[in-house]
N, C-alpha and C positions, 0 to 999 in steps of 0.2 A: 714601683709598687706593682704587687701582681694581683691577677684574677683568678677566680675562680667560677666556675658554670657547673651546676646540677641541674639538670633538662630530666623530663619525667615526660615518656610518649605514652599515650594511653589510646587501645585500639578499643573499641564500642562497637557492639552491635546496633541492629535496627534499632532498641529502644533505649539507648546510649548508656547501657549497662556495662559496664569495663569488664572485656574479656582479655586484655591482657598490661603489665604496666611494665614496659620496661626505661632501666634509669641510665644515666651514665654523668661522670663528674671528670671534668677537662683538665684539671689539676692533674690528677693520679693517673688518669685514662681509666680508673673503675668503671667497670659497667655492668649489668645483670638487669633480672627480671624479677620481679615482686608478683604476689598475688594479692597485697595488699600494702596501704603507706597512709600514714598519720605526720600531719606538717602543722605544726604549730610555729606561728611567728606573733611576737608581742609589736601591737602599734602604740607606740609612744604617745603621739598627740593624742589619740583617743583614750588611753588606758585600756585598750581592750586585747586579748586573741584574736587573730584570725585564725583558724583552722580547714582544712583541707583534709577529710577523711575518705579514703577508696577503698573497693577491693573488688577483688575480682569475682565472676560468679564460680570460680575455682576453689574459693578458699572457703576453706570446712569451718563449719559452728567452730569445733575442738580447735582447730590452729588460731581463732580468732579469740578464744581463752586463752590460751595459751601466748597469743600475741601482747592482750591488753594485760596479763598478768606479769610478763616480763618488760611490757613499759614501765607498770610502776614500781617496779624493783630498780629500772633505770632512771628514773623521775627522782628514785628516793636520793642515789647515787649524785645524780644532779644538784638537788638541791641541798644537799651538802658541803658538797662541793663547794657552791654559789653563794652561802648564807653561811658557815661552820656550821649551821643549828643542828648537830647530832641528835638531839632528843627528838625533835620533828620527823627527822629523817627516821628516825627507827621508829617513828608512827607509821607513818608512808609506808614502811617494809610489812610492819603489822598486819596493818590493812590487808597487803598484798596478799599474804600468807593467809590469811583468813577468805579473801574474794578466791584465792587457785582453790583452798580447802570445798568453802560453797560450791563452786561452777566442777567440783570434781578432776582438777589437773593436777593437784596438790597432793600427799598424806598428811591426816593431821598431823601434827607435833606438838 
């Protein structure tokens, strides 16, 4: 049976603000640099999220729109995926489509 390792180096300045993230996954040898990362793991015993939200002081308002607007277009893909519930899922897309339109990353449609 095999492993796999995704390690996340985070360099901080003095006031432990992340100036920079970079990743890399031992499987594939992928590796690069983020200016920001959102880690979401479910704990069973607890019923709960953990989450783990960064970014760098590099990363623009705009790309950080742009970031959260195409997670949830991939959250919606997710949980279709995971549950078949197509009707849910093209709520989740809705939404999406509505939050790019508000924050201005979007045209309406």
């Amino acid at each position: 049976m095999g492993k796999s390792k995704i390690t996340f180096d985070i360099d901080m300045d003095v006031n432990n603000v992340p100036e920079s993230i970079n990743w890399n996954a031992t499987d594939t040898g992928d590796k690069g640099v983020a200016d920001a990362v959102m880690i979401s793991m479910w704990d069973k015993n607890e019923k709960n999220t953990l989450k783990i939200d960064l970014w760098t002081k590099n990363m623009m308002v705009d790309e950080m729109k742009m970031m959260l607007h195409q997670t949830m277009l991939t959250l919606s893909d997710t949980f279709e995926r995971a549950t078949g519930d197509i009707h849910n899922a093209e709520e989740i897309r809705e939404f999406a489509q509505k939050f790019g339109e508000n924050v201005g990353i979007v045209k309406k449609g």
